[in-house]
Backbone of each chain as nested JSON, in Angstrom:
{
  "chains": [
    {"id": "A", "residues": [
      {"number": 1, "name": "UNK", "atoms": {"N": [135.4, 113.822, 252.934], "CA": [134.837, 113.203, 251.73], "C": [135.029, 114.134, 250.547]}},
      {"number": 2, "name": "UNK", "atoms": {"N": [135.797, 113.357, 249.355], "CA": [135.996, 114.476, 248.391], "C": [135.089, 114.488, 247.73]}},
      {"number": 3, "name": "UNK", "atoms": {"N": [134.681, 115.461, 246.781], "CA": [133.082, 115.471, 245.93], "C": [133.832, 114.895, 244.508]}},
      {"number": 4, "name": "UNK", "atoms": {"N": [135.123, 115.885, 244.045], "CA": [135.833, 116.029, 242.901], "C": [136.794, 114.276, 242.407]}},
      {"number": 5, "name": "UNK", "atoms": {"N": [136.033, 113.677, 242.253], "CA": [136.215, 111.698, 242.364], "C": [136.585, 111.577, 240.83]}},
      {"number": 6, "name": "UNK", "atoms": {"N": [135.613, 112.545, 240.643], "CA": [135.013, 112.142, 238.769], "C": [135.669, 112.199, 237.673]}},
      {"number": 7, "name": "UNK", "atoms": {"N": [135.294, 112.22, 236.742], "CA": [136.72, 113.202, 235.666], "C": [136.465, 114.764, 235.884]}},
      {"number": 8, "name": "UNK", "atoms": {"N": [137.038, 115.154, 235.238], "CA": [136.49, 116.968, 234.943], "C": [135.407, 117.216, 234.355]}},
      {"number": 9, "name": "UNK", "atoms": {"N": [135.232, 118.251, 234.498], "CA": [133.26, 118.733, 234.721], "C": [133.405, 119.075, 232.695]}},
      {"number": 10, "name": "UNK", "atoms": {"N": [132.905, 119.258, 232.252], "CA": [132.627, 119.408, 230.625], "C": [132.937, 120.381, 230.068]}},
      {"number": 11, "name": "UNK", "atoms": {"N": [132.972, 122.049, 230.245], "CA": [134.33, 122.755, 230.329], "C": [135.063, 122.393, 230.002]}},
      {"number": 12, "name": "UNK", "atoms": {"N": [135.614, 122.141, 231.022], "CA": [137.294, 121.508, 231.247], "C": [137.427, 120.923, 230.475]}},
      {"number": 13, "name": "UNK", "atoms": {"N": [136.356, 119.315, 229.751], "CA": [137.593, 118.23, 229.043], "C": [137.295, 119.182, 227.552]}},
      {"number": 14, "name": "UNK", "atoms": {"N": [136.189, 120.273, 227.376], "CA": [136.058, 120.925, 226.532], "C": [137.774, 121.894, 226.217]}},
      {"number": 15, "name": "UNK", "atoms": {"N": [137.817, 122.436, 227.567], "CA": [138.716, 123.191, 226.737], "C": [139.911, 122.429, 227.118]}},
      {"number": 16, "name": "UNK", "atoms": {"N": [140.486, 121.122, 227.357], "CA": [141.896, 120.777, 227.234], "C": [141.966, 120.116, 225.511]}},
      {"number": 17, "name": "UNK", "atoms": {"N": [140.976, 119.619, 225.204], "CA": [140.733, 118.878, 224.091], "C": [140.603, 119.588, 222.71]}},
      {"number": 18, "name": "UNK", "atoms": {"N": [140.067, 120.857, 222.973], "CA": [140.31, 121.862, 221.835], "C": [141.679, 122.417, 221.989]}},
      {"number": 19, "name": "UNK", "atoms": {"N": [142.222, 122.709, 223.099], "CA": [143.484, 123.195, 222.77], "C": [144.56, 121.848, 222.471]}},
      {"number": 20, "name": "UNK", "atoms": {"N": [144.421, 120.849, 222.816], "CA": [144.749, 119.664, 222.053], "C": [145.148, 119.426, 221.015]}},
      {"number": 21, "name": "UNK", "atoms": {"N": [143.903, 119.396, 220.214], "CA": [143.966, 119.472, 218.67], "C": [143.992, 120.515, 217.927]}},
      {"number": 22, "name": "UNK", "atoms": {"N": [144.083, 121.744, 218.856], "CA": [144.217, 123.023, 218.064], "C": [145.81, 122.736, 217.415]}},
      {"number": 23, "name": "UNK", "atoms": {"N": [146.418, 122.523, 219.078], "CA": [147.868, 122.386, 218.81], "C": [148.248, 121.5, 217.466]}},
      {"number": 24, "name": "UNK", "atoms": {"N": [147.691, 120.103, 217.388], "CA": [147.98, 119.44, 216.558], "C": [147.787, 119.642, 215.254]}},
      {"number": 25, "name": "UNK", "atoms": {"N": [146.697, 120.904, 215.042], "CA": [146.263, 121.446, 213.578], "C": [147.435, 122.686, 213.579]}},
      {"number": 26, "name": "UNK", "atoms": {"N": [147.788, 123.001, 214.641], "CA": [148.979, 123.62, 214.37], "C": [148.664, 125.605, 214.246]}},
      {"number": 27, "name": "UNK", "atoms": {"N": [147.566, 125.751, 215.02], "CA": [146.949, 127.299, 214.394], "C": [146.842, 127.677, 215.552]}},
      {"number": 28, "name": "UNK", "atoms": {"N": [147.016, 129.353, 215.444], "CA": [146.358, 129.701, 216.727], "C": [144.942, 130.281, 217.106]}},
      {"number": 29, "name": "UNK", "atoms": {"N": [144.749, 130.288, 218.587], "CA": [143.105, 130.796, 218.845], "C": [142.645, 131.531, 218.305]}},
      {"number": 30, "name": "UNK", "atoms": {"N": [143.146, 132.737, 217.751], "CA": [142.188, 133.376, 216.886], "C": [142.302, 132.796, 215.254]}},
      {"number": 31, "name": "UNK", "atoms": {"N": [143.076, 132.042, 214.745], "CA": [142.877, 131.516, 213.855], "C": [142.111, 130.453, 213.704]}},
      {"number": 32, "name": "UNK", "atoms": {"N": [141.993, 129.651, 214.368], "CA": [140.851, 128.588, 214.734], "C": [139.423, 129.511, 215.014]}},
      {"number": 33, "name": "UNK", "atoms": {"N": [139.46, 130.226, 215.709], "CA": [138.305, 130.803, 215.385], "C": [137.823, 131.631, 214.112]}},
      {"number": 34, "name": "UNK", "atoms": {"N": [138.403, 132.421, 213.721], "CA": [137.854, 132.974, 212.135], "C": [137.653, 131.548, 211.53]}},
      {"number": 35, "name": "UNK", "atoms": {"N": [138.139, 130.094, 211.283], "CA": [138.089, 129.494, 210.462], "C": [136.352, 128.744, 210.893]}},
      {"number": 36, "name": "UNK", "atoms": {"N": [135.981, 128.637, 212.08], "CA": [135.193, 128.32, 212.213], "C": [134.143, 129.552, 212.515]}},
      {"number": 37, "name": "UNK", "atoms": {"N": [134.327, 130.872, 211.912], "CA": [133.539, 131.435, 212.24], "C": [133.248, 132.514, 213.578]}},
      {"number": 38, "name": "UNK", "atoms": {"N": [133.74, 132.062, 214.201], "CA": [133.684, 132.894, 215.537], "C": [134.194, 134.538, 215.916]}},
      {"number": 39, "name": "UNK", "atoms": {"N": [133.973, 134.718, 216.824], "CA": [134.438, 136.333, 217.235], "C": [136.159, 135.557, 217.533]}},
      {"number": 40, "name": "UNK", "atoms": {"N": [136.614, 136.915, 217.2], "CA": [138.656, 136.245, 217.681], "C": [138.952, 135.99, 218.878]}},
      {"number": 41, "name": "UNK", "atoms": {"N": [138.013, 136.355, 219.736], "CA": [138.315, 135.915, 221.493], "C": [137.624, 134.426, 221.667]}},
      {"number": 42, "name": "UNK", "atoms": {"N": [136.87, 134.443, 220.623], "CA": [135.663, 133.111, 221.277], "C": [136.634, 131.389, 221.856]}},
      {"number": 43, "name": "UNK", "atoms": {"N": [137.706, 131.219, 220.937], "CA": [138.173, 130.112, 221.6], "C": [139.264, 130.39, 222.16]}},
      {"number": 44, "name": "UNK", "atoms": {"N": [139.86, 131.462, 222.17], "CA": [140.434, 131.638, 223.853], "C": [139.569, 131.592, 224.918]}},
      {"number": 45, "name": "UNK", "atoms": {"N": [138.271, 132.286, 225.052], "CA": [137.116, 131.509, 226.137], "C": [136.935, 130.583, 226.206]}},
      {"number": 46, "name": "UNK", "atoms": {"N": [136.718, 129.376, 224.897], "CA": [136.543, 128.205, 225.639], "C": [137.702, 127.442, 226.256]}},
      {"number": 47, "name": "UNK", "atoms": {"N": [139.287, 127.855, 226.116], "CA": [140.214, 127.661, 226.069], "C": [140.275, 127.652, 228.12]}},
      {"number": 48, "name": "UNK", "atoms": {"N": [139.845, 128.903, 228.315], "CA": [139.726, 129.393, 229.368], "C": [138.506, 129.188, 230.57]}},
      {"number": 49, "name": "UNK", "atoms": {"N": [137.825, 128.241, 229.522], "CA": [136.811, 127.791, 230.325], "C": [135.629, 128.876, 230.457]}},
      {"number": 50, "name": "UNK", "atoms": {"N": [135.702, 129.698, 229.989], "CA": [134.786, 130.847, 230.702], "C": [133.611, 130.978, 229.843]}},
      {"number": 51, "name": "UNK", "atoms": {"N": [133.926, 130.318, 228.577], "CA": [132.952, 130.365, 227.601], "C": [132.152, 129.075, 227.977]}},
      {"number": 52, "name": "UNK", "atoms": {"N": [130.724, 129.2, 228.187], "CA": [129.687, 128.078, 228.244], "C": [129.479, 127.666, 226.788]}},
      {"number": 53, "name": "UNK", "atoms": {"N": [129.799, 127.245, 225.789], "CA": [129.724, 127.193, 224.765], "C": [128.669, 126.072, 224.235]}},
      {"number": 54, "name": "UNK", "atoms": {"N": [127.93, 126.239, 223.301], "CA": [126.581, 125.746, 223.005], "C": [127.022, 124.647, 222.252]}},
      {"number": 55, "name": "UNK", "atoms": {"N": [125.94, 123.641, 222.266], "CA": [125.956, 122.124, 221.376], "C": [126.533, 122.887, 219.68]}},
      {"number": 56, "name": "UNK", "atoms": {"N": [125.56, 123.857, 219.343], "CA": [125.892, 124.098, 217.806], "C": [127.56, 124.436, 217.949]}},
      {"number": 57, "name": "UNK", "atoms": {"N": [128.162, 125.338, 218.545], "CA": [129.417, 125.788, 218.172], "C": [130.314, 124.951, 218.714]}},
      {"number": 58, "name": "UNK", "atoms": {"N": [130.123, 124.178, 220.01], "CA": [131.039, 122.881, 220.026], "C": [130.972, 122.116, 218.201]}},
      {"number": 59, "name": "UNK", "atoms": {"N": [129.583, 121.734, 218.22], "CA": [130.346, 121.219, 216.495], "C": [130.642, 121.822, 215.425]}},
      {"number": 60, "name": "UNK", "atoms": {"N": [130.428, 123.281, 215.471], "CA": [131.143, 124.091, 214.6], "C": [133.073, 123.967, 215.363]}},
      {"number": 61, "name": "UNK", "atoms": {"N": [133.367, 123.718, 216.201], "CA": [134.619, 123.709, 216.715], "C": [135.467, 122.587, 216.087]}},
      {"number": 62, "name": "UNK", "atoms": {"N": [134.74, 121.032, 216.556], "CA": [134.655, 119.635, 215.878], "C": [134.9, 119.854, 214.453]}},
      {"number": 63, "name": "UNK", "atoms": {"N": [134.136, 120.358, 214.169], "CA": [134.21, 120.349, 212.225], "C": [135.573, 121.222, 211.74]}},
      {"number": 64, "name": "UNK", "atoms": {"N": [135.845, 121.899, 212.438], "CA": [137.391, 122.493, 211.639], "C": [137.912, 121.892, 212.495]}},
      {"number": 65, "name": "UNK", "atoms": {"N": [138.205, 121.049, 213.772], "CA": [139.121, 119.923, 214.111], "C": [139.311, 118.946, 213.569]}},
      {"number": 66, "name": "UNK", "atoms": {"N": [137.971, 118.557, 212.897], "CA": [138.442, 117.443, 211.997], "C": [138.526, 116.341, 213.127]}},
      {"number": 67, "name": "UNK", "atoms": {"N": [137.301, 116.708, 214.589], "CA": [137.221, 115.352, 215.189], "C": [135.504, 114.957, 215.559]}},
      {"number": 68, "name": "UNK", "atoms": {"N": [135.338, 113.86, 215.669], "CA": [133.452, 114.079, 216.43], "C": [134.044, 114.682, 217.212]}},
      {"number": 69, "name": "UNK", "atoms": {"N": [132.531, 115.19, 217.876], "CA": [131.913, 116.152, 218.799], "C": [132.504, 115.062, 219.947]}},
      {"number": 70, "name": "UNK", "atoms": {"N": [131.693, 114.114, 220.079], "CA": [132.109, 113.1, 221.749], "C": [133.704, 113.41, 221.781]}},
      {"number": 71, "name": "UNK", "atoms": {"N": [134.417, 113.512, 220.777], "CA": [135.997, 113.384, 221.114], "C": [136.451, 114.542, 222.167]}},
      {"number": 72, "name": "UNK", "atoms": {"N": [135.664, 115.384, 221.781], "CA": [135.885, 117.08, 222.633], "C": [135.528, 116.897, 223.916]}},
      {"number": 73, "name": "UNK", "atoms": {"N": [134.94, 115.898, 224.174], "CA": [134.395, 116.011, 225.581], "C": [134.858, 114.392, 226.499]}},
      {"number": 74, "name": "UNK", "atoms": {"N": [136.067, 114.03, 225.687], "CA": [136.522, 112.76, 225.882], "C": [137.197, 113.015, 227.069]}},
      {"number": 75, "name": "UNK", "atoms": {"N": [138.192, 112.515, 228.04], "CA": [139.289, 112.566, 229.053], "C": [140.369, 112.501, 228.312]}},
      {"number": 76, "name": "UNK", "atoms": {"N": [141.011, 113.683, 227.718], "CA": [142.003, 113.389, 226.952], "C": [143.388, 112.612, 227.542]}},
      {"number": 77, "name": "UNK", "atoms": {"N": [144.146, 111.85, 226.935], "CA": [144.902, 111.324, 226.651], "C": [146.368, 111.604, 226.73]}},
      {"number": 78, "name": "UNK", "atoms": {"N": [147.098, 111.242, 227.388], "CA": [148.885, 111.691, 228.064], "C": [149.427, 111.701, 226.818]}},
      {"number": 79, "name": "UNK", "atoms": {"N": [148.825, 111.327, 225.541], "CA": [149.721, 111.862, 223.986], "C": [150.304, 113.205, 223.609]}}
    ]},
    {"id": "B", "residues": [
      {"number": 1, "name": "UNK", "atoms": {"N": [125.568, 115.94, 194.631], "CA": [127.014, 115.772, 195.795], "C": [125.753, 116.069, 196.985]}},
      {"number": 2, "name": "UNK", "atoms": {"N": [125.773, 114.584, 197.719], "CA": [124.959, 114.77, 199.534], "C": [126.456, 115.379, 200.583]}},
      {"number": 3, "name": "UNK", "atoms": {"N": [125.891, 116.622, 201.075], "CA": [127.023, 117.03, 201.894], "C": [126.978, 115.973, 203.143]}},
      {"number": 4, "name": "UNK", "atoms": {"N": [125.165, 115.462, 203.518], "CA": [125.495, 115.099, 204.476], "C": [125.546, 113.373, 204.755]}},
      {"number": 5, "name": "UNK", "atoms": {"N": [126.648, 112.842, 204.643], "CA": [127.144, 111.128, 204.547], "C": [127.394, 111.425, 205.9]}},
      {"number": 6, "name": "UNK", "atoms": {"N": [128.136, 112.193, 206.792], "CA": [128.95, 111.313, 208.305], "C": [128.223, 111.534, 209.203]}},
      {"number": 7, "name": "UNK", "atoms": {"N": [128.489, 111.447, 210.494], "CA": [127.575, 111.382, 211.434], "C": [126.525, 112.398, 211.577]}},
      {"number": 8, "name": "UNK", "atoms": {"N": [125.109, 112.128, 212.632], "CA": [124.491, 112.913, 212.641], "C": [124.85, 114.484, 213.243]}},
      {"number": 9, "name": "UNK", "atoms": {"N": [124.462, 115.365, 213.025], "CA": [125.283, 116.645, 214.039], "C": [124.862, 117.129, 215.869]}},
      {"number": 10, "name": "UNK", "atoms": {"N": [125.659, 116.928, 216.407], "CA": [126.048, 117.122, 217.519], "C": [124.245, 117.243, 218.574]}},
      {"number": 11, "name": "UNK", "atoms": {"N": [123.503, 118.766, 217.756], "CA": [121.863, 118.349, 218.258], "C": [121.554, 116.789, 218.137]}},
      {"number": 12, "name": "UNK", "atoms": {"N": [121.42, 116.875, 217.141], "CA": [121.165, 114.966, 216.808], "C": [121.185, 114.021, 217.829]}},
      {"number": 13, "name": "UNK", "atoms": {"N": [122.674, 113.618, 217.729], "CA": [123.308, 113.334, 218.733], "C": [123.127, 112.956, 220.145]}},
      {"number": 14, "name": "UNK", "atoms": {"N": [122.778, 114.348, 220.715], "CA": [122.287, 114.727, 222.187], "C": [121.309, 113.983, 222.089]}},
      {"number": 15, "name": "UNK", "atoms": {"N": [119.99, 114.582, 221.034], "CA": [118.924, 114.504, 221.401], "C": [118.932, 112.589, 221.682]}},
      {"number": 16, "name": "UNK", "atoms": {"N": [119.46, 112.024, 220.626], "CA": [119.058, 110.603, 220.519], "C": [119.552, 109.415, 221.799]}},
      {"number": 17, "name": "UNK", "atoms": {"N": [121.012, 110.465, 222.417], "CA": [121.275, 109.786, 223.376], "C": [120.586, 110.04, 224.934]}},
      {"number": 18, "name": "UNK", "atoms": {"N": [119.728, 111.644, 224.864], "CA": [119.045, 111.831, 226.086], "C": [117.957, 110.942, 226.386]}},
      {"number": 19, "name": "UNK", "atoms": {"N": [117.277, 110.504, 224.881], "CA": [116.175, 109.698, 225.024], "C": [116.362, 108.254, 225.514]}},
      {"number": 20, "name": "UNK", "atoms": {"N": [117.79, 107.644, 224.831], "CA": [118.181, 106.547, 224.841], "C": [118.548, 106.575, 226.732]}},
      {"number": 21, "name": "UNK", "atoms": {"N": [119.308, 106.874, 226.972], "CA": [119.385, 106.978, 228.281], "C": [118.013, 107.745, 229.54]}},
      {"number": 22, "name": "UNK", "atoms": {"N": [117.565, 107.938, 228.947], "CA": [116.561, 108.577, 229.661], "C": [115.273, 107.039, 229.936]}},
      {"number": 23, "name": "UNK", "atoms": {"N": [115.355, 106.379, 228.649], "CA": [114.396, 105.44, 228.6], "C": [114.747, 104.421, 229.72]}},
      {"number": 24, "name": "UNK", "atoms": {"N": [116.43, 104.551, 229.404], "CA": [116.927, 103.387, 230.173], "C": [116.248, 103.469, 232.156]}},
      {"number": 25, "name": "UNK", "atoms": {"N": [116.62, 105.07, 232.304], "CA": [116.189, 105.192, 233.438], "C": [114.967, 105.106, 234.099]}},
      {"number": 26, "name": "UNK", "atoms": {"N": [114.223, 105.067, 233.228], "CA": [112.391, 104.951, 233.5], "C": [112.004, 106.525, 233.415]}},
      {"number": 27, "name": "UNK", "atoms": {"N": [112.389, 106.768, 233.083], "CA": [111.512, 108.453, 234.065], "C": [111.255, 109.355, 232.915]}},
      {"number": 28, "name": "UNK", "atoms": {"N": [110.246, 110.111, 232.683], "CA": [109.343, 111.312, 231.889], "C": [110.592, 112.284, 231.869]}},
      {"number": 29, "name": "UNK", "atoms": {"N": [110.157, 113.196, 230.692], "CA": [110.651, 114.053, 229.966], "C": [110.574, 115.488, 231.371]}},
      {"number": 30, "name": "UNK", "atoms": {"N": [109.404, 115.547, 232.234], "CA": [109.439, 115.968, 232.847], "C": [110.052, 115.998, 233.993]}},
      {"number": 31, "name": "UNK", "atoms": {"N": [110.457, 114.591, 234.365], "CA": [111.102, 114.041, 235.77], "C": [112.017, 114.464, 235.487]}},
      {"number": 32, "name": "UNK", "atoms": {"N": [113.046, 114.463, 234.056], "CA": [114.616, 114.274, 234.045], "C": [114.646, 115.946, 234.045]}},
      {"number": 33, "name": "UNK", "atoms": {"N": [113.902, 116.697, 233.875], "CA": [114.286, 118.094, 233.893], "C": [114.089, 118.643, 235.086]}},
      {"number": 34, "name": "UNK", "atoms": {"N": [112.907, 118.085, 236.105], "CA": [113.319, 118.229, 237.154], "C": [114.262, 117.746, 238.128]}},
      {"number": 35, "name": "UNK", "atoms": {"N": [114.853, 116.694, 237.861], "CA": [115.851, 116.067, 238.671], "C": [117.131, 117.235, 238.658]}},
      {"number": 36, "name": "UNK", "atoms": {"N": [117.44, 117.111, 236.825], "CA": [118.25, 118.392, 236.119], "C": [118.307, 119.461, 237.112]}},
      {"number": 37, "name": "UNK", "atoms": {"N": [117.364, 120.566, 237.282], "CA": [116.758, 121.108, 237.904], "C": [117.109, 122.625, 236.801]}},
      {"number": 38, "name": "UNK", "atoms": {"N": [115.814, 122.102, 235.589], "CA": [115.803, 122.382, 234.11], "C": [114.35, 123.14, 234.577]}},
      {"number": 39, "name": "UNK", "atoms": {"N": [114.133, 123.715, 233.488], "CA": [112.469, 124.204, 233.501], "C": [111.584, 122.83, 232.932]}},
      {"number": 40, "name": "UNK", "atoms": {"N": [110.286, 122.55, 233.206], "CA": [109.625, 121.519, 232.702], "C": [109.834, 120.785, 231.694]}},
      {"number": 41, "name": "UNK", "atoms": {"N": [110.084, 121.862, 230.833], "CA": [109.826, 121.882, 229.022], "C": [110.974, 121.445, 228.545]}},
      {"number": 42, "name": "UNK", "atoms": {"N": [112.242, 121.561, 229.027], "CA": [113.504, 122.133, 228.73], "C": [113.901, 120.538, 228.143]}},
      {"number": 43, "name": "UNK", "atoms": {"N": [114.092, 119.374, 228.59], "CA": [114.364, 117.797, 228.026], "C": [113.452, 117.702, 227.052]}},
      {"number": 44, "name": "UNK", "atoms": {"N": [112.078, 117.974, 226.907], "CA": [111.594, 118.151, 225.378], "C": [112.012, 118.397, 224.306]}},
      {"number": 45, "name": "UNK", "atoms": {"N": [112.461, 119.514, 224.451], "CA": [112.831, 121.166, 223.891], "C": [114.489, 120.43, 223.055]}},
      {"number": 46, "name": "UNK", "atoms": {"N": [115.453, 119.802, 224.224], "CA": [116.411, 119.011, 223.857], "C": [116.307, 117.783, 222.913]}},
      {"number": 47, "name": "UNK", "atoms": {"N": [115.36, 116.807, 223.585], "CA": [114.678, 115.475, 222.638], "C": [114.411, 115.823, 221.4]}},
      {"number": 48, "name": "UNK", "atoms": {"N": [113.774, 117.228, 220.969], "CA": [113.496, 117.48, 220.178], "C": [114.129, 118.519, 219.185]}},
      {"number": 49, "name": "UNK", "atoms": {"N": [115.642, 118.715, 219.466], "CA": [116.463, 119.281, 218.505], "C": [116.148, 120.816, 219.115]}},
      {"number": 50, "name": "UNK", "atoms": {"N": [115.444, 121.032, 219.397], "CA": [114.879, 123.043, 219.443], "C": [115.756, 123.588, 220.447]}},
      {"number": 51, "name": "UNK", "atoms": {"N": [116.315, 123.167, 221.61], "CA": [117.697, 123.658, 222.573], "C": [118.657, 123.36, 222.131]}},
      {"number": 52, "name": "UNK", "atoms": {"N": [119.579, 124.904, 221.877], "CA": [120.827, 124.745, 221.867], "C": [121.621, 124.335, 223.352]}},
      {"number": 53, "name": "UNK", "atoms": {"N": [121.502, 123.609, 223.714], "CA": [121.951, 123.106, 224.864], "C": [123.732, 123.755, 225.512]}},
      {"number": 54, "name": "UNK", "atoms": {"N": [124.06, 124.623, 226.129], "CA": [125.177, 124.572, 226.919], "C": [125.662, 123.507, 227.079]}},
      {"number": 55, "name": "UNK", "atoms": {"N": [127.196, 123.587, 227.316], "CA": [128.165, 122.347, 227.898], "C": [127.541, 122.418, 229.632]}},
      {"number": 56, "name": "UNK", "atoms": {"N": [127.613, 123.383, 229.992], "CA": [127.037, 123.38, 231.464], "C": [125.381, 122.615, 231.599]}},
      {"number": 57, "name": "UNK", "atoms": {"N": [124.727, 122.761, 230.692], "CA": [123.272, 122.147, 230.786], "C": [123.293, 120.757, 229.976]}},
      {"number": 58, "name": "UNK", "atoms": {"N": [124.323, 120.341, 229.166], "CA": [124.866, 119.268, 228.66], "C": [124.935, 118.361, 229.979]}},
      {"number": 59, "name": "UNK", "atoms": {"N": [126.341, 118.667, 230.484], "CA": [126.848, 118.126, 231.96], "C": [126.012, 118.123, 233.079]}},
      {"number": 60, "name": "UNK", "atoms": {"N": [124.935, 118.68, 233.0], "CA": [123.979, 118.304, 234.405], "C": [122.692, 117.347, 233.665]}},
      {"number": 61, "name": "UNK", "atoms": {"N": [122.582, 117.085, 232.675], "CA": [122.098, 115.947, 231.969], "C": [122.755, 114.944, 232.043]}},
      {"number": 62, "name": "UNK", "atoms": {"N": [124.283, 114.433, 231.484], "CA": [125.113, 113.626, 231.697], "C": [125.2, 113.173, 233.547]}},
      {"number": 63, "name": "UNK", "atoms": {"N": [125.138, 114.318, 234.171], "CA": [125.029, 113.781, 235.721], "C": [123.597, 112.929, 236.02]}},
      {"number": 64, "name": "UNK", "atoms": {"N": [122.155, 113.576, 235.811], "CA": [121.341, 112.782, 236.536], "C": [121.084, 111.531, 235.569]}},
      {"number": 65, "name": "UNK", "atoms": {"N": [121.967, 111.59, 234.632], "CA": [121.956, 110.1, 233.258], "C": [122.818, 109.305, 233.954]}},
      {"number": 66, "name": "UNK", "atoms": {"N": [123.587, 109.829, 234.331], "CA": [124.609, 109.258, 235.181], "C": [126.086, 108.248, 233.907]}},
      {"number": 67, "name": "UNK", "atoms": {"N": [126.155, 109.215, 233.216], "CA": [126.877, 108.988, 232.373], "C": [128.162, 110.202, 231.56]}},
      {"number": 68, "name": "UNK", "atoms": {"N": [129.023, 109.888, 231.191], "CA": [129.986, 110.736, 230.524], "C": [129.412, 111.695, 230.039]}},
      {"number": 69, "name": "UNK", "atoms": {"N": [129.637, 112.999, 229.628], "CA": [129.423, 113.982, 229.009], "C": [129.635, 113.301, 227.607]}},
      {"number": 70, "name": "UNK", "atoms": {"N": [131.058, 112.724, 227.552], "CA": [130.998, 112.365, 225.473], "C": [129.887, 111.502, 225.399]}},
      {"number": 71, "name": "UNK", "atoms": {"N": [129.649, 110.356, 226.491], "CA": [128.284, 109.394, 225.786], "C": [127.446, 110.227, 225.382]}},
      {"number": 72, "name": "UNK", "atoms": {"N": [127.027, 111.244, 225.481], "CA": [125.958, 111.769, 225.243], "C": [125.655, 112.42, 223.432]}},
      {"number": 73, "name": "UNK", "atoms": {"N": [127.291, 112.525, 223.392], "CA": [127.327, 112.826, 221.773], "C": [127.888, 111.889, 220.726]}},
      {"number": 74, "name": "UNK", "atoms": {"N": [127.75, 110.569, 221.202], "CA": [128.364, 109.356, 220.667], "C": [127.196, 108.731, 219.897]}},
      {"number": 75, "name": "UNK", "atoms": {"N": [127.662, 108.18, 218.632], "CA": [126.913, 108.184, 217.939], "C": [125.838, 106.633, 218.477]}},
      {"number": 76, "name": "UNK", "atoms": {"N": [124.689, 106.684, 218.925], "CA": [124.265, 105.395, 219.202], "C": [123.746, 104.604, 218.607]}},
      {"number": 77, "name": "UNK", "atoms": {"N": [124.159, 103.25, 219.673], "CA": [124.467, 101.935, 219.352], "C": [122.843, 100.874, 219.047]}},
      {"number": 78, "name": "UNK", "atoms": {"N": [123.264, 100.527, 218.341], "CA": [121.519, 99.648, 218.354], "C": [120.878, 98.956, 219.316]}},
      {"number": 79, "name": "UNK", "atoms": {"N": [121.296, 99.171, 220.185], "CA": [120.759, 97.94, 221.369], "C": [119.439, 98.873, 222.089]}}
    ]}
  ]
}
C-alpha cells in the first residue's frame, strides 16, 4: 500500500513553483531574494526544500513573483 | 493612494479559510489542533492572524481539512 497517492507535500509544490516563476522573472536566487528582502541563501532553501518557510515570507516571495500566494502552493503545470 | 486594493494577505487568507473549512467539519478550535497534533491554542492563534504559520504546519492543517494546501490561501468564496 503506497502512502505517497497525493500530490506533493507543501515544500515541494513550494519550492518547484518558486523556482518556476523565478525562472520566468528571469533572476537568480540570490537576486530574488535581496529583492524580497531575504538573507542570499534564503531562496535557495526554499528552492531546496530545507527551508520551512513561514505564511509571512511565502507572501513576501508571491509579491515579487507577481503571483497569489495559493499559486505557490498550486501542482504546477507541464508549461 | 490605498496601497491596499488586492487580495487579502496570505495570514488573512489562512486564517479565513481554516475557519471556513473547519466549520465545514464540525469540530472546535481545539479538536482541529488536536487532530493537527498542534498545541491547544495553536488554530486560535492561526484563526486569529497571531501565527506565523510554517508550510509544514500549513500542510498538516490542509491534511486533517482534508484539502489542498493552495485552498487554504485562496481567496474565499461566499457560500
Amino acid at each position: 500500500m503506497k502512502k505517497q497517492e497525493k500530490v506533493p507535500d507543501a515544500r515541494a509544490l513550494l519550492a518547484a513553483n518558486v523556482l518556476k516563476h523565478r525562472m520566468q522573472l528571469g533572476v537568480s536566487q540570490e537576486k530574488l531574494a535581496e529583492m524580497a528582502g531575504f538573507h542570499r541563501t534564503y531562496v535557495s532553501q526554499v528552492e531546496r526544500r530545507v527551508a520551512n518557510a513561514t505564511t509571512d515570507n511565502v507572501q513576501k516571495l508571491a509579491d515579487v513573483l507577481s503571483v497569489p500566494v495559493a499559486q505557490l502552493f498550486e501542482v504546477p503545470s507541464e508549461d
